[in-house]
C-alpha positions in Angstrom: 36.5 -55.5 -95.5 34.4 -53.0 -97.7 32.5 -50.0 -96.3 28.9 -52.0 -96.3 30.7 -54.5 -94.5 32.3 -52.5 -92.0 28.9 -50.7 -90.9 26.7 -53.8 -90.7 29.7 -54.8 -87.9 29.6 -51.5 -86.2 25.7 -52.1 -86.0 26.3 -55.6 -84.6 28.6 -54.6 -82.3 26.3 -51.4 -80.9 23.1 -53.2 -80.6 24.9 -56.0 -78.9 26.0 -52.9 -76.6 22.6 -51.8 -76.4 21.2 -55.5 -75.0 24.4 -56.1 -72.8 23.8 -52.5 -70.9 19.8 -53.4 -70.9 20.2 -56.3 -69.1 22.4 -55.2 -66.9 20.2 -52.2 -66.2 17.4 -55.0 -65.9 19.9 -56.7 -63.1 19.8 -53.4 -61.3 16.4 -53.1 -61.4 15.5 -56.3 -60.3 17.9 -56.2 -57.5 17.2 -52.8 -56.2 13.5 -54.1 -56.1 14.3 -57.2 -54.3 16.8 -55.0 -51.5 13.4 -52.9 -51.2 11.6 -55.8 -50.5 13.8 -57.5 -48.3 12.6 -57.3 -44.8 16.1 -56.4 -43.3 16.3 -53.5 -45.0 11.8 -52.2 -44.5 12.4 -49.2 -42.5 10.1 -49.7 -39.3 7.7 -47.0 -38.3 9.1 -44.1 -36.4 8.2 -44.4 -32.5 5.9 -42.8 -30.3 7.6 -40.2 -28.0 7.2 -40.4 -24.5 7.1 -37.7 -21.3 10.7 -37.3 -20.3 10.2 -35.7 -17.4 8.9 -38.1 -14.7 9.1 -35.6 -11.5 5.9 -33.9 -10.3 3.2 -36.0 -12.2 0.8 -37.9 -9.7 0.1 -41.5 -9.3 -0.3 -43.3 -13.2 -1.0 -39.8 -15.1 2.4 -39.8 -16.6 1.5 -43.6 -17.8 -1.7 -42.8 -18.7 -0.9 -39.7 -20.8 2.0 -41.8 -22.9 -1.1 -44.2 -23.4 -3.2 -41.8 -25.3 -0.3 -40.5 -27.1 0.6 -44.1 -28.7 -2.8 -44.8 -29.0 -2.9 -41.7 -31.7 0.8 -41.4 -32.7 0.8 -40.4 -35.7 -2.7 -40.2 -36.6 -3.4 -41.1 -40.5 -5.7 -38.1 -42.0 -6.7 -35.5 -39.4 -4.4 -34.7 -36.9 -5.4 -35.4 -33.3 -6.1 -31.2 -31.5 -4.7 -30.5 -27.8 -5.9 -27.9 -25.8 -4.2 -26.0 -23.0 -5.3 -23.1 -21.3 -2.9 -21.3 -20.4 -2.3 -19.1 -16.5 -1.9 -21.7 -14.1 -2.2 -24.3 -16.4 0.7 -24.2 -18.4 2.3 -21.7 -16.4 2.4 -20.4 -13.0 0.4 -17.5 -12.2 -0.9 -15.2 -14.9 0.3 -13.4 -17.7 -3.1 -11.0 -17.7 -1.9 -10.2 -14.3 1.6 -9.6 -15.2 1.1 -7.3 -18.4 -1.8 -5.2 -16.2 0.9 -4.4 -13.6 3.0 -3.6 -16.0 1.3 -1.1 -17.3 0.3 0.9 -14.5 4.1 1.0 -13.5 5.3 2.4 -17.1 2.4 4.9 -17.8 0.7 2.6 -20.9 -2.9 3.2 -20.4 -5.0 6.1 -22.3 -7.7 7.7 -20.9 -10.8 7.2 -22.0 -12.3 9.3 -24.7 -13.6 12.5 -23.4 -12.9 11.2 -19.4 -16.1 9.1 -19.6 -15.1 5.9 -18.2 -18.1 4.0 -19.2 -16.8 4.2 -23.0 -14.4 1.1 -21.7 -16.8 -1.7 -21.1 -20.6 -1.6 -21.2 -20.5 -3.7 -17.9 -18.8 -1.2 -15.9 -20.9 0.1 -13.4 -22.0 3.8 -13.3 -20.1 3.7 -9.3 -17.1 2.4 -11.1 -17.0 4.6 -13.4 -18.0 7.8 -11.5 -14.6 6.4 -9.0 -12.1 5.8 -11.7 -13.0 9.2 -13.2 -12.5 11.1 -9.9 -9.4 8.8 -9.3 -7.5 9.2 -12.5 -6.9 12.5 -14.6 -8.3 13.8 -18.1 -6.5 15.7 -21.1 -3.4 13.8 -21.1 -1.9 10.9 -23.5 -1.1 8.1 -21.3 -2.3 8.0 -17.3 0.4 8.8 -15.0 0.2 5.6 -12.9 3.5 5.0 -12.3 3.7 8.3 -9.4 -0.1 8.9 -9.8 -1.1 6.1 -7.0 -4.5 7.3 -6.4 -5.4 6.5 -9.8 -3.7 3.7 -10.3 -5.1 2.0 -7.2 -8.5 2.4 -8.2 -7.7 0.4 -11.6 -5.8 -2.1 -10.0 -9.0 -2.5 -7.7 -11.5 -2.3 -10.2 -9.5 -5.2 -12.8 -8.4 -7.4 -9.4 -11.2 -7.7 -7.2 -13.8 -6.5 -9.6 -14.9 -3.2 -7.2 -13.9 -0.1 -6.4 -11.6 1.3 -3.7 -14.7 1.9 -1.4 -15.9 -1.3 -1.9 -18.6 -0.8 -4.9 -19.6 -3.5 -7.8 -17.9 -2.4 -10.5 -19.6 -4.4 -13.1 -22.7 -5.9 -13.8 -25.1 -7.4 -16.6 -23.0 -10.0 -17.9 -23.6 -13.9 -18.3 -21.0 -15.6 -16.3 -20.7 -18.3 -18.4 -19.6 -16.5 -21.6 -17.7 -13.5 -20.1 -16.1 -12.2 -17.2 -15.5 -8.7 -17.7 -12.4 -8.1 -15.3 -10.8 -10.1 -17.7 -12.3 -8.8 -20.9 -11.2 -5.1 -19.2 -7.4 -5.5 -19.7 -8.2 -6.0 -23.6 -10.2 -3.1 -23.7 -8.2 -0.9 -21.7 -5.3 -1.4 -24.5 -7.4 0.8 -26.4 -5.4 3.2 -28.3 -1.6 1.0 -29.6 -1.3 -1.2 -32.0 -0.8 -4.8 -31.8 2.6 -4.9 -32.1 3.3 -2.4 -29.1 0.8 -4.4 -26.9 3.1 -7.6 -27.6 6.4 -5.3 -27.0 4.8 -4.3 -23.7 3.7 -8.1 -22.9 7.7 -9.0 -24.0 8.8 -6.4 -21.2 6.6 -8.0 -18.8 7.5 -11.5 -20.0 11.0 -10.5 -19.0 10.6 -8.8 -15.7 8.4 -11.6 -14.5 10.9 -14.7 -15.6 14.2 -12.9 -13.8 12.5 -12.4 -10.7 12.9 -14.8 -8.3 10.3 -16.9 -7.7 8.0 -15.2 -4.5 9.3 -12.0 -5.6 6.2 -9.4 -5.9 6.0 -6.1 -7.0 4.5 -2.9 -6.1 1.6 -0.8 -8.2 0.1 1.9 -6.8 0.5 1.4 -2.7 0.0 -2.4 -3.2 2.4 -5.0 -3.4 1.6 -7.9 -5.9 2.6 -10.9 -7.8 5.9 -10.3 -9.7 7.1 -13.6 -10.9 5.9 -16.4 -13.6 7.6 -19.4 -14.5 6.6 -22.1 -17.4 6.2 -25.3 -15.8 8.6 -28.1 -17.3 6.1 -30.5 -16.9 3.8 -29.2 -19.7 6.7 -27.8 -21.8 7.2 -31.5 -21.8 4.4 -32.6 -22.6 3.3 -30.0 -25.4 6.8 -31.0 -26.7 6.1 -34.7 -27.1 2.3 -33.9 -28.4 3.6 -32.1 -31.1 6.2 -35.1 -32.0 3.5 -37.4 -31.9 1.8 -35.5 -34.6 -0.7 -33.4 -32.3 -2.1 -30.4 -33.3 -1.7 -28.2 -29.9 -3.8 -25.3 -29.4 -3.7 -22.5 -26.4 -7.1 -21.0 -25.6 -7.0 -17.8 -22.8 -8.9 -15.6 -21.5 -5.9 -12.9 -21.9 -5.6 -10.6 -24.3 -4.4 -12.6 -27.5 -1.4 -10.1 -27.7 0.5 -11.2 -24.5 -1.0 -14.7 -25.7 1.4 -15.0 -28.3 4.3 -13.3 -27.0 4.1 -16.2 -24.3 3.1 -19.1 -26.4 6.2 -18.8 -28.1 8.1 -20.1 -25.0 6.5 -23.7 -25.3 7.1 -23.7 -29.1 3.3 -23.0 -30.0 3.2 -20.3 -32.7 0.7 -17.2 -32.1 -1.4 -18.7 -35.4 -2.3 -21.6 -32.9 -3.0 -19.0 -29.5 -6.4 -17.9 -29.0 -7.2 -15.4 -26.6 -9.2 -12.3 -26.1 -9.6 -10.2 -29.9 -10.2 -7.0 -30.0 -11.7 -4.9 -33.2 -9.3 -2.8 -34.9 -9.8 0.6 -36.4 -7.1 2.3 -38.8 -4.6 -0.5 -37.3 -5.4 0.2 -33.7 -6.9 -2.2 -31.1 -10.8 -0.9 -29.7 -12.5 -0.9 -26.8 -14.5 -3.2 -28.4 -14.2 -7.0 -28.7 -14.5 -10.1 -31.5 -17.5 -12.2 -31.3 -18.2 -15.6 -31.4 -21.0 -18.1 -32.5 -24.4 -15.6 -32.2 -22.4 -13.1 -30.8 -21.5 -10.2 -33.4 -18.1 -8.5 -33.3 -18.3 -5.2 -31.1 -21.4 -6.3 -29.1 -18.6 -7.6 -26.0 -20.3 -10.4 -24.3 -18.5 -12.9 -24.9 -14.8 -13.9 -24.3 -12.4 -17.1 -24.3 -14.1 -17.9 -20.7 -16.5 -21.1 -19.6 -19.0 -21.6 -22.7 -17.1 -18.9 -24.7 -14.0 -21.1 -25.1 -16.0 -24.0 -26.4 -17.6 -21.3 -29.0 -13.6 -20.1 -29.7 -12.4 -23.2 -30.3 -15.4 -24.8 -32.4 -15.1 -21.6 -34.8 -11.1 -21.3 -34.6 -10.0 -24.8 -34.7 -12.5 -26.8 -36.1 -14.0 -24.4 -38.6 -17.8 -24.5 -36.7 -19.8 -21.1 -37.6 -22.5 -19.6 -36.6 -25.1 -20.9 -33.7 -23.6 -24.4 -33.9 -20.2 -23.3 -33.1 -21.9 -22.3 -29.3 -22.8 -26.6 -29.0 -21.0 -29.4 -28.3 -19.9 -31.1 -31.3 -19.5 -34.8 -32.6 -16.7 -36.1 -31.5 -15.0 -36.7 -34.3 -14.5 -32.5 -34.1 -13.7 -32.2 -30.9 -10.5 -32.0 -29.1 -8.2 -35.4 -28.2 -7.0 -34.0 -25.0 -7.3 -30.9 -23.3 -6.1 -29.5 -20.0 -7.1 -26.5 -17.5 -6.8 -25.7 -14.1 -10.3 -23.8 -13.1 -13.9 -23.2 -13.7 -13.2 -21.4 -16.7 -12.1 -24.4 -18.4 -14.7 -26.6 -17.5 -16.8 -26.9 -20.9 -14.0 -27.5 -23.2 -12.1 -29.7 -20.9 -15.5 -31.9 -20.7 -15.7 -31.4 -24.6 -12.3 -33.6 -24.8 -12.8 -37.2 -25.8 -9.4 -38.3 -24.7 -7.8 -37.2 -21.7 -8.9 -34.1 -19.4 -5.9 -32.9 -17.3 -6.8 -31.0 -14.2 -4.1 -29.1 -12.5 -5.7 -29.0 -8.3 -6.4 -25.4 -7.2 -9.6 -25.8 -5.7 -11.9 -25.0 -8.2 -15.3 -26.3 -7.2 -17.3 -27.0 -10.6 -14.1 -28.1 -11.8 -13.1 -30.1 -9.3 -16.7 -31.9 -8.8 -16.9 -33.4 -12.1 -13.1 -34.2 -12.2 -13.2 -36.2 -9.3 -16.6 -37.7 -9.9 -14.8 -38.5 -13.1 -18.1 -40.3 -14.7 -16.6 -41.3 -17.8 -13.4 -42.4 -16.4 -11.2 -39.4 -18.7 -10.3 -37.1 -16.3 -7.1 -37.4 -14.3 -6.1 -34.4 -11.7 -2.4 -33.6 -10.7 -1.2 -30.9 -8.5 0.1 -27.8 -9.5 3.7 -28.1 -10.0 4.8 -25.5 -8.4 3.5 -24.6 -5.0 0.9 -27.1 -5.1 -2.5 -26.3 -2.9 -3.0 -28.0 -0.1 -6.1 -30.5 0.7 -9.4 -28.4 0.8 -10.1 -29.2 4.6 -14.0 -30.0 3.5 -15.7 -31.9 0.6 -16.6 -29.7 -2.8 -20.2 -28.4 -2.3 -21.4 -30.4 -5.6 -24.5 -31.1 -4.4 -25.1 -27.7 -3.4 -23.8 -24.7 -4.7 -20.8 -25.7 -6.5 -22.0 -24.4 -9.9 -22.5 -20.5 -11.0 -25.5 -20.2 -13.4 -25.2 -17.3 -16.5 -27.1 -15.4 -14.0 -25.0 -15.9 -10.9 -27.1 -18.4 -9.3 -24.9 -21.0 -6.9 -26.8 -24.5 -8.2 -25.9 -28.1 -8.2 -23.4 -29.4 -10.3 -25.2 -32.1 -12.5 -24.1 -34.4 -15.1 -25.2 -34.4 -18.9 -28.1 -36.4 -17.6 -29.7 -33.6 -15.3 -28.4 -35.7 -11.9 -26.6 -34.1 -9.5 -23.5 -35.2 -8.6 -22.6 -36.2 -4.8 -20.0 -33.8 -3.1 -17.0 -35.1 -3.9 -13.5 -35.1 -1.2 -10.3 -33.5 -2.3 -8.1 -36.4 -3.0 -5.1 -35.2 -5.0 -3.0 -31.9 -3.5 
């Protein structure tokens, strides 16, 4: 055969090479896309998880609350938001509480800035702040009120009951349904460290408070108090199988966002997703002075994560609402899915929810009016799950004074509609 002869075979035999591995490609093809096809081998959508823990929930919540997460499981689009508050609700007892006490009992608080106790929150009163700077001592770093117990008595006073050892208001001035300024107090009175130290100091309390036994308490100054917290499995649970389900969970309190996140860790919430009290910063140290919200400017302190004010945090925080609007309820389409409290303080972005609206019983009136008038058939109330309270021996005064105006006014707790709703029996303890 001669050399032209040769190459026209090679050619023949490579093109025939060419097709054979073509259609055999083709083959593959063809049958990969027919496999795909094939309904035995159509990978079925993932399931919806459900609660795992049945002990504790009342009647059909439990039921009820697996409903709403199948019904948006894995939500095309948007994720579906959750909101839990967070002492008493997620946990038991409160974190605020906890961190305060700690404090006093390792020497964390600074003095005020030339002894003038005012400087600390505009609605302290000028009694409360004539006591606290007779109690407690000027020209030193820290107050000494670990041994100090006269000074450290008047502050546990003045942030517990909200007056002073002899019985004086000790604020004043505020609306009480944007701010309650015992609360707002513990923020401001980690005036002075830096964020990071206020989360180690929350961390030491965290750990104090989870390896004492449960009833344990704790003395500060000459008075014994709380000295235990434990999460409660129950909502562990259940912020566990919202987030499977494709939730986006939220944790709005009226602590200091600090201890917040320090806490928030423990259910798997990151601090990015924790919203509690912010204070200013200057040169990377917290203020006195606290973040606004809605029409209220940063530094002006009147309102906190607290009734109206954590509808206002979570329209501007979650949802991206600025401005005057972020202070109104908003369409439902941005608003929260589900949302769950366990007290007054919860009671606007709990009725914001157009889900589910978990109430955990402790004998909150507002709160407990329009959960068990239940208009709109979305709220469902369980007990606490630890130490549960027991039944309120006479109806809620709903009808009467069972709601505290911004002024302090006991009124009538109405619907949307401007009726009043009926007093309403405690049913669920």
């Amino acid at each position: 055969m001669n050399q032209r002869a040769r190459l026209r075979s090679s050619a023949v035999t490579a093109v025939t090479a060419v097709t054979a591995v073509t259609a055999l490609a083709a083959t593959g093809l063809a049958s990969a896309g027919a496999a795909e096809a094939s309904p035995r081998n159509h990978r079925p959508p993932r399931p919806c998880p459900t609660l795992t823990i049945s002990e504790g929930w009342y009647g059909d919540n439990k039921a009820r609350i697996d409903a709403l997460v199948a019904e948006h499981c894995h939500d095309k689009g948007r994720k579906p938001v959750a909101v839990f508050d967070w002492d008493n609700t997620v946990i038991k007892n409160d974190v605020g509480d906890a961190t305060f006490h700690w404090l006093l009992r390792n020497d964390r608080v600074r003095p005020p800035r030339n002894g003038d106790w005012s400087t600390t929150s505009r609605h302290l009163t000028p009694e409360a702040a004539t006591a606290l700077g007779a109690a407690c001592p000027t020209g030193v770093r820290v107050l000494p009120t670990a041994t100090d117990t006269r000074c450290a008595d008047e502050l546990l006073s003045v942030y517990a009951s909200g007056a002073t050892t002899a019985g004086k208001t000790a604020f004043t001035g505020h609306d009480r349904r944007r701010t309650e300024p015992q609360y707002a107090w513990l923020a401001q009175l980690l005036r002075g460290w830096t964020t990071r130290q206020v989360e180690s100091f929350a961390a030491a309390a965290r750990a104090e408070n989870l390896a004492a036994p449960q009833g344990a308490t704790q003395r500060v100054g000459t008075s014994q108090v709380t000295g235990w917290v434990r999460y409660y499995p129950q909502q562990r649970d259940l912020i566990r199988t919202l987030q499977d389900a494709g939730f986006d969970v939220w944790i709005v309190s009226a602590s200091p966002e600090p201890v917040v996140d320090v806490w928030a860790k423990g259910v798997g919430v990151a601090a990015s997703h924790a919203i509690g009290i912010r204070n200013t910063t200057e040169r990377g140290r917290l203020t006195a002075h606290l973040k606004g919200c809605g029409t209220v400017r940063d530094g002006e302190d009147t309102m906190i994560t607290y009734i109206d004010g954590k509808r206002c945090w979570i329209n501007q925080e979650i949802f991206g609402v600025r401005g005057p609007a972020a202070e109104r309820v908003q369409p439902a389409s941005r608003r929260q899915v589900f949302a769950a409290g366990d007290s007054d303080t919860d009671v606007s972005f709990l009725r914001d929810a157009t889900g589910l609206r978990l109430v955990l019983n402790r004998n909150k009136n507002e709160l407990m009016c329009r959960a068990y008038e239940n208009g709109d058939g979305r709220w469902i109330v369980n007990p606490m799950f630890i130490e549960p309270k027991q039944r309120k021996a006479t109806p809620y005064p709903c009808a009467g004074t069972g709601y505290t105006a911004g002024d302090g006014t006991a009124e009538p707790v109405r619907r949307s509609d401007g009726s009043v709703i009926p007093d309403q029996p405690d049913k669920v303890f």
